[in-house]
C-alpha positions in Angstrom: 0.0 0.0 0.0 1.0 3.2 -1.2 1.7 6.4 1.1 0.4 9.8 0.1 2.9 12.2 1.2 1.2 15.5 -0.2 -1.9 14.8 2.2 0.8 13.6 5.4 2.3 17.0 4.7 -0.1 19.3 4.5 -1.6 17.8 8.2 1.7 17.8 9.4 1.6 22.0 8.3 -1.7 21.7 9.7 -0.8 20.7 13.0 2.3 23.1 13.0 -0.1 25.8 12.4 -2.6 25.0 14.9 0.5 25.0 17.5 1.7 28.4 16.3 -2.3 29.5 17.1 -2.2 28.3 20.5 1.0 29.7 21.7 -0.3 33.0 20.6 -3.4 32.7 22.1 -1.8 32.0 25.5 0.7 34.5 25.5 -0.1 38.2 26.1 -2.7 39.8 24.1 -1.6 43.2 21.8 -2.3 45.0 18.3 -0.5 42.1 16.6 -2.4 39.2 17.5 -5.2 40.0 15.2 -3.0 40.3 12.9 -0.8 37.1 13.2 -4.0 35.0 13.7 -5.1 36.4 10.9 -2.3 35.5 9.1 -2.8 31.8 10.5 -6.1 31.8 9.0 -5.0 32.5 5.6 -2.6 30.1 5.5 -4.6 27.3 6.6 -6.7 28.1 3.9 -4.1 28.1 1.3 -3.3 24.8 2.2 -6.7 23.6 3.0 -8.3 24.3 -0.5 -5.2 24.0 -2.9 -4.5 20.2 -3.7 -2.2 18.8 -6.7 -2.0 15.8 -8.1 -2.9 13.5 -10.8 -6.5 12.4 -12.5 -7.1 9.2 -14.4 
């Protein structure tokens, strides 16, 4: 049986971003924050909704 390394990286990114999210959310809150989750947001998007591969 085959492996699918595109989908075991992009949770692996996943679960890096969700870390990043909670660290920020435990640590002090200031103008940034918005901003960086934000950021998080968008790039769980990206890698959420963009899949590549082959179709037979």
């Amino acid at each position: 049986m085959s492996t699918n390394i595109s989908k075991q990286k992009r949770e692996d990114l996943l679960a890096k971003i969700k870390e990043i999210r909670n660290y920020i959310a435990a640590a002090p809150q200031d103008e940034n924050t918005g901003n960086l989750l934000s950021y998080l947001s968008d790039l769980e998007k990206d890698v959420k909704d963009k899949k590549y591969g082959l179709v037979f």
